[in-house]
C-alpha positions as CSV (number, residue, x, y, z in Angstrom):
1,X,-24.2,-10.7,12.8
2,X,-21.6,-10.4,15.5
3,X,-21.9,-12.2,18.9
4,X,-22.6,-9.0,20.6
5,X,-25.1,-8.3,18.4
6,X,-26.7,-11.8,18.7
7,X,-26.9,-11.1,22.3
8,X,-28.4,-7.9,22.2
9,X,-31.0,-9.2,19.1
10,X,-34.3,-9.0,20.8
11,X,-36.5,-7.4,17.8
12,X,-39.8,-9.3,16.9
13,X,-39.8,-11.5,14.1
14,X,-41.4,-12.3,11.0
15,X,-42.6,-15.8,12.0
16,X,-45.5,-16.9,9.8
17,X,-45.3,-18.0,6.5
18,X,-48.5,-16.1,5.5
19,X,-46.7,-12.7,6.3
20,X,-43.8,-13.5,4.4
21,X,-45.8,-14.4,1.3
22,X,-47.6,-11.1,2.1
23,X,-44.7,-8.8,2.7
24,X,-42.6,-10.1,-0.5
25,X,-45.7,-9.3,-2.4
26,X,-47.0,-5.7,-3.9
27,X,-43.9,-3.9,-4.6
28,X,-43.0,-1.7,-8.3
29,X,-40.2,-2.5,-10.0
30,X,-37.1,-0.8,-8.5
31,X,-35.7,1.9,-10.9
32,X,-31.9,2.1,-12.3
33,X,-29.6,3.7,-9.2
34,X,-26.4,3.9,-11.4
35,X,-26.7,5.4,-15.1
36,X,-23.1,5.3,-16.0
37,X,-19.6,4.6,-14.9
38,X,-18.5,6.6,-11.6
39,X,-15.9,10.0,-12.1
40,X,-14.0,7.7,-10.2
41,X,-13.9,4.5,-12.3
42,X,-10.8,5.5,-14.6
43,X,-8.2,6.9,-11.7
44,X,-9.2,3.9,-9.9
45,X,-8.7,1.4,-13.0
46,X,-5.0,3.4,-13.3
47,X,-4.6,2.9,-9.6
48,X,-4.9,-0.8,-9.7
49,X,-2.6,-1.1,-13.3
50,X,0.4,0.1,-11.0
51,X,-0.6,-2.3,-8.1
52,X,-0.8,-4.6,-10.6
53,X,2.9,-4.0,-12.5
54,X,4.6,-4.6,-9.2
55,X,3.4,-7.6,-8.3
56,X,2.9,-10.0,-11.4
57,X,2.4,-13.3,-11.1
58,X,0.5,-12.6,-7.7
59,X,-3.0,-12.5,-6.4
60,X,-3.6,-9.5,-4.6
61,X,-6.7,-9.0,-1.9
62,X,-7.9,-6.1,-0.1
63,X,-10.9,-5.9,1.4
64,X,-13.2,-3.3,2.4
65,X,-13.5,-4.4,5.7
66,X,-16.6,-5.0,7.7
67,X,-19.5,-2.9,10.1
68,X,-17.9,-2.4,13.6
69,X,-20.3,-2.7,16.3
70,X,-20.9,0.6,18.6
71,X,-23.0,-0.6,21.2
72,X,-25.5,-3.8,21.4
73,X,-27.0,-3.9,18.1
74,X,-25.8,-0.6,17.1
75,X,-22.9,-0.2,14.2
76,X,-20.7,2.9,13.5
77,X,-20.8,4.4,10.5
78,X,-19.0,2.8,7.9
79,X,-15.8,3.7,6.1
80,X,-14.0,1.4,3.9
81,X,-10.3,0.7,4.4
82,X,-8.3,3.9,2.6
83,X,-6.5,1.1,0.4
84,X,-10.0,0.1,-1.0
85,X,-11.3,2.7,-1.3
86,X,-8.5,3.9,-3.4
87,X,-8.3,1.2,-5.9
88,X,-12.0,0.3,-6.8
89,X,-13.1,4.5,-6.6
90,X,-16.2,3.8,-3.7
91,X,-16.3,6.0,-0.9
92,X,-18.8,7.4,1.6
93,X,-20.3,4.2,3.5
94,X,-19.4,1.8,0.3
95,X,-19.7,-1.7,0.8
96,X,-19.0,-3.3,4.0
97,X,-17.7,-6.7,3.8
98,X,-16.5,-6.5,-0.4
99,X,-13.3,-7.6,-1.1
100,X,-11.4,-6.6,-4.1
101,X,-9.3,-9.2,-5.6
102,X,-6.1,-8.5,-8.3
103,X,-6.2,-11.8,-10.2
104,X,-3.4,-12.8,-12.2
105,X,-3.5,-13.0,-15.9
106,X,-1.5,-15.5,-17.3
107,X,-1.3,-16.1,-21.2
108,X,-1.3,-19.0,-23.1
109,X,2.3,-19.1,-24.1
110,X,3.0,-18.3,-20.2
111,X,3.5,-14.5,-20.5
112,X,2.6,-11.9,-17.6
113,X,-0.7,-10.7,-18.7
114,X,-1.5,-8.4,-15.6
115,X,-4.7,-8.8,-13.7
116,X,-8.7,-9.2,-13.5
117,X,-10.2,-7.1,-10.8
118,X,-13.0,-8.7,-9.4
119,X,-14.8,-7.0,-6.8
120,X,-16.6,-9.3,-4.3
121,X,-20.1,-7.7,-2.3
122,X,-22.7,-8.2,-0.7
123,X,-25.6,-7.6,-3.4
124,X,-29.1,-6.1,-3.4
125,X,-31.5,-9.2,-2.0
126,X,-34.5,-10.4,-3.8
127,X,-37.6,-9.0,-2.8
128,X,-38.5,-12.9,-1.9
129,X,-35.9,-13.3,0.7
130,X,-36.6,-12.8,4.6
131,X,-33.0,-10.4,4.2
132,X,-35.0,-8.0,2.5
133,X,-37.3,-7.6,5.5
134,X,-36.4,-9.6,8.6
135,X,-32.3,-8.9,8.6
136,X,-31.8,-5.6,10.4
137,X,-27.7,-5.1,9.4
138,X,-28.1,-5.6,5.4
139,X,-31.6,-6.1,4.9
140,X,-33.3,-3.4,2.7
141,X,-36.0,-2.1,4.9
142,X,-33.7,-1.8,7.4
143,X,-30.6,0.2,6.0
144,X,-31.6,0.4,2.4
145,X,-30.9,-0.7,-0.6
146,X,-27.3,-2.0,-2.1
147,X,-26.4,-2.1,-5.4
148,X,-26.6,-5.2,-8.1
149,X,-24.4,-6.4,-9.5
150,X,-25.1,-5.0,-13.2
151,X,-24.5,-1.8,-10.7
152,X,-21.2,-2.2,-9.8
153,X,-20.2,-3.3,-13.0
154,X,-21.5,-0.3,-14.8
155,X,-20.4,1.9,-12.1
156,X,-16.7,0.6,-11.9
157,X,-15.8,-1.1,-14.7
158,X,-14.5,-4.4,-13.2
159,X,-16.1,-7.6,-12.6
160,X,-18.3,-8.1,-9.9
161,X,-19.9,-11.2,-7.9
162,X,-21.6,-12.3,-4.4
163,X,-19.6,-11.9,-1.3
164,X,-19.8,-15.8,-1.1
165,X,-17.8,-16.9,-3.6
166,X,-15.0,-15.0,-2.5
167,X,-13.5,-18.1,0.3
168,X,-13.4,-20.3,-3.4
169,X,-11.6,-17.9,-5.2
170,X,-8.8,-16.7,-2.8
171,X,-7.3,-19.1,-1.9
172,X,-7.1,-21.4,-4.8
173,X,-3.5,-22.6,-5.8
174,X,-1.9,-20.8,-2.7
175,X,0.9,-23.0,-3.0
176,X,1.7,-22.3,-6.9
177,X,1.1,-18.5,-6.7
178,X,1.5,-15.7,-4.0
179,X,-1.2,-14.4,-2.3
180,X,-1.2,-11.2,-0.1
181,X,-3.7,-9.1,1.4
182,X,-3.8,-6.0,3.2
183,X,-3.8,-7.4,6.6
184,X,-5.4,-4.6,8.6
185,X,-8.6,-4.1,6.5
186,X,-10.2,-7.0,8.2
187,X,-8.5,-9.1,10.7
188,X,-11.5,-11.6,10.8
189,X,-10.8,-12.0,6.6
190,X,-7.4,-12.3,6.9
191,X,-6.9,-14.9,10.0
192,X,-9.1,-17.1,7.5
193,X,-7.5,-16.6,4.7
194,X,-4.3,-16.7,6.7
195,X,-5.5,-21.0,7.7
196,X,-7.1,-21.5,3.9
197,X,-3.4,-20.6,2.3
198,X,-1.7,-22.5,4.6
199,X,-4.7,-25.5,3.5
200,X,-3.6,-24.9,0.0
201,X,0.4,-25.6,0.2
202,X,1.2,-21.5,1.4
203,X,3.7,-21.3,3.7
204,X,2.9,-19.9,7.5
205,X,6.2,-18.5,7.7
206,X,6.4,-15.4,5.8
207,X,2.5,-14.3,5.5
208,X,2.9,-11.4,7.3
209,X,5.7,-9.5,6.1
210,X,5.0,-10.5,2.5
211,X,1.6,-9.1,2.9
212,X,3.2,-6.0,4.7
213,X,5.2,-5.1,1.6
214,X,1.5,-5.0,0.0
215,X,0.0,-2.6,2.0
216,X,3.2,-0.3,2.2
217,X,3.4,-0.3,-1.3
218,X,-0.1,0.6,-1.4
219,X,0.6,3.2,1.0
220,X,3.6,4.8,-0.8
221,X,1.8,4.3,-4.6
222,X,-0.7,7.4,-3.2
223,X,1.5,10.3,-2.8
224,X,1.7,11.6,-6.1
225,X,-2.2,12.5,-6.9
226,X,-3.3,12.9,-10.1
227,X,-6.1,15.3,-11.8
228,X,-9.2,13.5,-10.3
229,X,-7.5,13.3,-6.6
230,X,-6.3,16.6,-7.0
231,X,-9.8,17.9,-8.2
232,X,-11.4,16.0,-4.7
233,X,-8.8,17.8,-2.6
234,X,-9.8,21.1,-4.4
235,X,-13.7,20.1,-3.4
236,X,-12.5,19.1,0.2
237,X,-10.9,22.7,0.8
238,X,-13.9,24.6,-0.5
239,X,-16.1,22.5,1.9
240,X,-13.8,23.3,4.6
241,X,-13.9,26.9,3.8
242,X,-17.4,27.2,4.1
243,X,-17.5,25.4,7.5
244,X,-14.6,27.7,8.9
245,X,-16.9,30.8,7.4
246,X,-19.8,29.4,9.5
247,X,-17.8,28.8,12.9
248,X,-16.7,32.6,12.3
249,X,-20.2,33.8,12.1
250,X,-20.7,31.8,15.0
251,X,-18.3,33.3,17.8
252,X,-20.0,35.8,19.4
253,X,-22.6,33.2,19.7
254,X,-20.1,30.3,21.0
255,X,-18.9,32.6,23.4
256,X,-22.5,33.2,25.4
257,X,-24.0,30.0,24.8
258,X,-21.9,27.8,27.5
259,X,-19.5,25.0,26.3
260,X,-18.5,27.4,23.4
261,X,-15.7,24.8,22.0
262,X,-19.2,22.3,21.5
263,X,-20.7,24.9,19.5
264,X,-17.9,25.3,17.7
265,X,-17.5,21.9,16.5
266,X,-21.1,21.1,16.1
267,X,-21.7,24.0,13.9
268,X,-18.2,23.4,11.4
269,X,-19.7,18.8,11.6
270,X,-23.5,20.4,10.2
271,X,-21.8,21.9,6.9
272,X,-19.2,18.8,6.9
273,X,-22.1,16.7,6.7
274,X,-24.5,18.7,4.2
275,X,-21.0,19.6,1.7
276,X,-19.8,15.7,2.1
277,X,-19.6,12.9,3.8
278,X,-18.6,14.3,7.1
279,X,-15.7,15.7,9.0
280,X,-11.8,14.0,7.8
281,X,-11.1,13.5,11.5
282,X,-12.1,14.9,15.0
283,X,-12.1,18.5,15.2
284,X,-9.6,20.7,17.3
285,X,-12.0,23.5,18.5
286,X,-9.5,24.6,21.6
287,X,-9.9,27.9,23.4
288,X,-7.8,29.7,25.3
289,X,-5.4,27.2,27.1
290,X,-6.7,24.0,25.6
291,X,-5.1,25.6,22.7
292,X,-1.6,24.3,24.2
293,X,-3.2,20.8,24.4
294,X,-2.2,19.6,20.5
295,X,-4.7,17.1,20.1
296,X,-7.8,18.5,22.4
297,X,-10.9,16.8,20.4
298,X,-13.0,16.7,23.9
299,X,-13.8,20.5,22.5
300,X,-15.8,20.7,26.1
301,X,-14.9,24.2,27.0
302,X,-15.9,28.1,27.6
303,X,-14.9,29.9,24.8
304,X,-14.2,33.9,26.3
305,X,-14.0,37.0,24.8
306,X,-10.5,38.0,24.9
307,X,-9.0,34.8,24.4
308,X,-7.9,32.6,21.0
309,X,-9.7,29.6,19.7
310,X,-8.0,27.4,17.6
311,X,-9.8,25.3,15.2
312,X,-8.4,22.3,13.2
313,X,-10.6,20.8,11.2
314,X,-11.5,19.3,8.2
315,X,-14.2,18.2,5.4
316,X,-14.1,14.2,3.7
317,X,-16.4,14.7,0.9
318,X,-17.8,11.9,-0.7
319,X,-14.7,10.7,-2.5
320,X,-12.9,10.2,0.8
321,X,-10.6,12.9,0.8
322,X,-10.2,15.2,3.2
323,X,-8.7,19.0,4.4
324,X,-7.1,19.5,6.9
325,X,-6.4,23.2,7.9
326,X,-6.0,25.6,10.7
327,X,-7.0,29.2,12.3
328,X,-6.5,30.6,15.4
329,X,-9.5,33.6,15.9
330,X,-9.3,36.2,18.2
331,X,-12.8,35.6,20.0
332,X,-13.2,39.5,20.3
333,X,-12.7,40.2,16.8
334,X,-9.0,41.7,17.7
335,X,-5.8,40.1,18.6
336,X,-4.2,42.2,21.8
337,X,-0.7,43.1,21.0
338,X,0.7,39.9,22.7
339,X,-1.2,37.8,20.5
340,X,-0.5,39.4,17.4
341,X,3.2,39.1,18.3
342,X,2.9,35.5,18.5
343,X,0.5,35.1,15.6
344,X,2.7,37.3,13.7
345,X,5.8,34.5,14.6
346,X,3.5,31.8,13.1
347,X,2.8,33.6,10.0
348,X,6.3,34.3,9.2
349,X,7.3,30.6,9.9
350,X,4.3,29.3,7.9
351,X,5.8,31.3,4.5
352,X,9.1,30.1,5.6
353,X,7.6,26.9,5.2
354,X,5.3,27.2,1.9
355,X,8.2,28.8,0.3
356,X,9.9,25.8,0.5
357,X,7.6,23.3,-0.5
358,X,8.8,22.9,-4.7
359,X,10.4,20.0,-6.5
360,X,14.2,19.3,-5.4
361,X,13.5,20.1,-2.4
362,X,13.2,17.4,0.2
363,X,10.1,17.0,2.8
364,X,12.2,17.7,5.5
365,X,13.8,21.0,3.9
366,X,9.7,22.2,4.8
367,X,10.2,21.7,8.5
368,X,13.4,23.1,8.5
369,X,12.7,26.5,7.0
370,X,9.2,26.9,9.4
371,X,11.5,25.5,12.5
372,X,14.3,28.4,11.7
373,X,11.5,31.2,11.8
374,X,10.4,30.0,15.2
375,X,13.9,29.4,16.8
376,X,14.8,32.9,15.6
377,X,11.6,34.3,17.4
378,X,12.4,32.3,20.6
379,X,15.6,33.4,20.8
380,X,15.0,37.3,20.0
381,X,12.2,37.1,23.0
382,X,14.9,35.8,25.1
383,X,13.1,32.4,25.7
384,X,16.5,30.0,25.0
385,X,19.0,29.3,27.3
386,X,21.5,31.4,28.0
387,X,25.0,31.3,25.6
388,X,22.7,29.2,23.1
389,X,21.9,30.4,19.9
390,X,19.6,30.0,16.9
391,X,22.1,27.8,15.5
392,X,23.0,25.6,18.7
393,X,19.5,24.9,19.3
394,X,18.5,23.6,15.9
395,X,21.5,21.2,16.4
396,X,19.7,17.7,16.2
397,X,22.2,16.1,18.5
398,X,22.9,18.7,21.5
399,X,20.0,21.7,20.5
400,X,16.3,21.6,20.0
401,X,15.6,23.7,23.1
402,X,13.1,25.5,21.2
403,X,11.2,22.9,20.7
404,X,9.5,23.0,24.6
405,X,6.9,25.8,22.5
406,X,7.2,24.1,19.2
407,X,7.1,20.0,20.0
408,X,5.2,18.8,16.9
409,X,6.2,18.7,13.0
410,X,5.7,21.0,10.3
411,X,3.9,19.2,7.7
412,X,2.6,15.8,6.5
413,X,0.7,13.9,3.8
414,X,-2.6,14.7,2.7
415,X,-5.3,12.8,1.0
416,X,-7.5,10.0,1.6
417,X,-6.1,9.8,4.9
418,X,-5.7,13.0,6.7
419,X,-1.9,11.4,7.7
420,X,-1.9,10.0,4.5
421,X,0.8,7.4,2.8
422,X,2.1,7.0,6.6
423,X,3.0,3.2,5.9
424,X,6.0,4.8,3.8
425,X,9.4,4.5,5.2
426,X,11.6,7.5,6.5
427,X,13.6,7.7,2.9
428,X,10.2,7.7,1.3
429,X,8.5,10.4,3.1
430,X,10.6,12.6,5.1
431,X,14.2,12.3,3.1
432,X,12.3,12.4,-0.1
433,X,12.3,14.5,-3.0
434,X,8.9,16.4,-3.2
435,X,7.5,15.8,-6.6
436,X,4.4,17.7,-8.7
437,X,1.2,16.1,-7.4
438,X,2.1,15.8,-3.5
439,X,-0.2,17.6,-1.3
440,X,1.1,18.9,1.9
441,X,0.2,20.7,4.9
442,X,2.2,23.0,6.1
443,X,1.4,24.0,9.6
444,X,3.6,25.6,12.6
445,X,3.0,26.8,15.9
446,X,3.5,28.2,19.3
447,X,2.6,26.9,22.3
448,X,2.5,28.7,26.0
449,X,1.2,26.8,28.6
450,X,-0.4,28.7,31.4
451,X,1.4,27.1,33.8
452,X,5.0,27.9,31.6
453,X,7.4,29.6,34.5
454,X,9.8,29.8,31.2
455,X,7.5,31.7,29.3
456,X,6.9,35.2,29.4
457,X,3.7,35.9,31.8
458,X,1.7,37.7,28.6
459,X,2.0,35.1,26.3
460,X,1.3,32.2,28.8
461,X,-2.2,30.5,28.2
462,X,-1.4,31.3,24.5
463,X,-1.0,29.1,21.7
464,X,-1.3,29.6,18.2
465,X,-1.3,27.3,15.3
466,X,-1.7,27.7,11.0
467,X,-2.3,25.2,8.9
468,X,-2.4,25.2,4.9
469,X,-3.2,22.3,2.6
470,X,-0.5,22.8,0.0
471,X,0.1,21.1,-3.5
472,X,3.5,20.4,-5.3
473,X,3.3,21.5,-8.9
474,X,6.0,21.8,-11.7
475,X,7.8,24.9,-10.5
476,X,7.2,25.6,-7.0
477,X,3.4,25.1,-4.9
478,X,0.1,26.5,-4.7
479,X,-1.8,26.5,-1.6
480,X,-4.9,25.0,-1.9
481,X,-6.6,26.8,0.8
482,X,-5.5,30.3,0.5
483,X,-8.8,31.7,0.2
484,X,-8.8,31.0,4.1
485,X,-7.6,34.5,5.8
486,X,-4.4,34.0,7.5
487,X,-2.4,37.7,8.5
488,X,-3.3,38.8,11.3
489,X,-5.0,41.9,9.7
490,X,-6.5,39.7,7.2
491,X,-8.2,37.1,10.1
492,X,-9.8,40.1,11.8
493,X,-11.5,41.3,8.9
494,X,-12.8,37.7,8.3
495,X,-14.1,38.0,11.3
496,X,-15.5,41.8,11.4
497,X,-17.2,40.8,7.8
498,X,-19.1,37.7,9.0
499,X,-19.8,38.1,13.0
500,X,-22.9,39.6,13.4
């Protein structure tokens, strides 16, 4: 239990010893919670075999990390650290304070011999012990039951023991083998372990960027997905349809009700919620001119007929991964002819963009075929500056005028983490060769302030955004979400089909 917590810890108590014998007492025997090993349990176990080949020799740790306090005694909902969560196969809320720890193998004739996995927890209580009744963070009564550790080993196919053994284990002969972690999944875990390696004959020079090259490695390991992760994104973006089909049967309504943008988001977080584990990251539900702010998440306007509303957002399911897509609706039901033009723009930047998304072609080449669309667009509408043309404003060095309506990138990594692999360098991610098995987004934009003296008066207020969730296959892409309207024509009959 934190300090705060400690502070704020006023519940009553089980004091007597009569009540505890009475309250351990009475209770059936708890049925089997896991049947067989998790849908998860073999990409993870392949997951942690290439960890494993690039760091022989080594123990590896990387914890879950722990419950963060809200307010008081109050905790947020937990989600374990992405690099977890990707090499033991537990999502959703699964299991605060576990550490998973890569052990070397080593034969007897000294050969490499890989690594145990050994995933430390905190494991279902005895019925006997006041957790079970008195402690409200773990105990069962309180937040329910956790899994055994017969669980976990049936579930994930890897070793599994208490949560207080782990101190023993990590640390041991720190001064004959390396030992890394992944630094930012607990910092409490790793200043610890940081003083019991140093005990044991590690050197304090050097910790942290030889655990760094962990968690990068980690980091860039995850952009190639493979069938399961490519399966999850596949559930993510049906999930995320549905919630977008919802928010459009919910306009007219969002428009009267006051606070429209709320409505918005509250109704697209219910069917996140009920289709996973809950929204991937805080939903963009901008109207009109917050449309031009590109990270509004206070979503605490009036959403008015006659305007846009763009919505960014997003399903996690279970597994942890996560959409991430983009519409811009005409509130009324009809784009006026301004918005259409600029819509239109978008569109024609956004195939630009998909089109190039195929192996060979390099990250960057994406952005630079959706950025061309738009600075041709700018520059037919008269927007650049005078003398300059498409090609002087796309120059890196002296250009990029253009990008006053267009300020963000095209397209990033996708999985786990809705920016996903970001711990890659710049020749890993945005010089790189796209390869079958990276997902994408793919997602330009226009952006007219209301306040935009450089901007012509009808399209000021204005701003328009679409975003696709896009997978690299052998011989070009296919875009995960394309069941999503996105023409113009196309988005109004969405909206004509489900609006009341």
């Amino acid at each position: 239990m934190s300090e705060e917590q400690q502070q704020a810890d006023n519940r009553a108590r089980a004091t007597t010893d009569e009540f505890r014998a009475f309250v351990r007492d009475g209770w059936a025997p708890r049925r089997p919670t896991v049947t067989g090993p998790s849908p998860a349990a073999a990409p993870a176990a392949a997951h942690r075999a290439l960890v494993s080949a690039a760091y022989p020799r080594q123990r590896l740790i990387i914890p879950a990390g722990g419950l963060k306090v809200r307010s008081n005694d109050c905790d947020y909902v937990f989600r374990p650290h992405t690099a977890f969560a990707w090499l033991t196969g537990l999502g959703a809320d699964r299991e605060p304070d576990a550490v998973l720890v890569l052990d070397p193998v080593i034969g007897a004739d000294g050969t490499d011999g890989g690594h145990d996995a050994v995933l430390y927890f905190r494991p279902l209580a005895d019925r006997d012990s006041d957790e079970f009744f008195a402690d409200s963070r773990y105990g069962e009564f309180w937040v329910g039951a956790r899994p055994s550790i017969a669980d976990i080993e049936l579930e994930l196919g890897l070793t599994a023991r208490h949560v207080d053994e782990f101190a023993a284990a990590a640390s041991k002969d720190a001064g004959e083998i390396t030992v890394r972690v992944v630094r930012d999944a607990d910092l409490a875990l790793t200043a610890r372990l940081d003083a019991a390696r140093v005990e044991n004959g590690a050197e304090q020079e050097g910790l942290k960027e030889s655990d760094d090259a962990l968690a990068h490695d980690i980091s860039h390991l995850r952009m190639c997905k493979d069938d399961y992760e490519i399966e999850q994104m596949r559930a993510a973006v049906a999930a995320t349809h549905h919630g977008f089909d919802a928010m459009v049967s919910q306009l007219a309504v969002a428009a009267e009700a006051g606070r429209g943008e709320r409505w918005l988001e509250g109704t697209f977080a219910l069917h996140a919620r009920h289709r996973g584990n809950g929204v991937g990251y805080d939903s963009i539900c901008a109207a009109g001119d917050h449309a031009n702010t590109l990270h509004w998440i206070k979503n605490t306007g009036e959403v008015r007929e006659g305007d846009l509303v763009l919505i960014d957002a997003g399903v996690e399911v279970d597994s942890l991964f996560t959409a991430d897509v983009t519409r811009t609706f005409p509130v009324s039901g009809t784009f006026t002819d301004a918005q259409r033009e600029i819509y239109d723009a978008v569109y024609a930047a956004q195939e630009a963009g998909i089109a190039a998304v195929k192996p060979g072609n390099t990250f960057s080449d994406v952005h630079a075929a959706a950025i061309r669309v738009i600075a041709e667009h700018l520059h037919a509408w008269g927007l650049l500056p005078d003398g300059v043309s498409v090609e002087d404003t796309l120059d890196k060095e002296h250009g990029q005028y253009h990008r006053r309506w267009m300020v963000h990138g095209t397209s990033h990594h996708l999985g786990l983490d809705v920016h996903d692999c970001a711990l890659a360098t710049r020749e890993e991610y945005m010089d790189a060769e796209l390869r079958p098995g990276m997902v994408l987004t793919v997602e330009p934009g226009l952006y007219f302030k209301a306040d935009d003296l450089l901007a012509p008066e009808r399209f000021r207020g204005t701003g328009v955004r679409i975003e696709d969730d896009v997978l690299v296959t052998q011989d070009g892409c296919e875009n995960l979400s394309a069941g999503m309207p996105r023409t113009s024509a196309d988005v109004e009959a969405w909206i004509a089909r489900l609006r009341p």
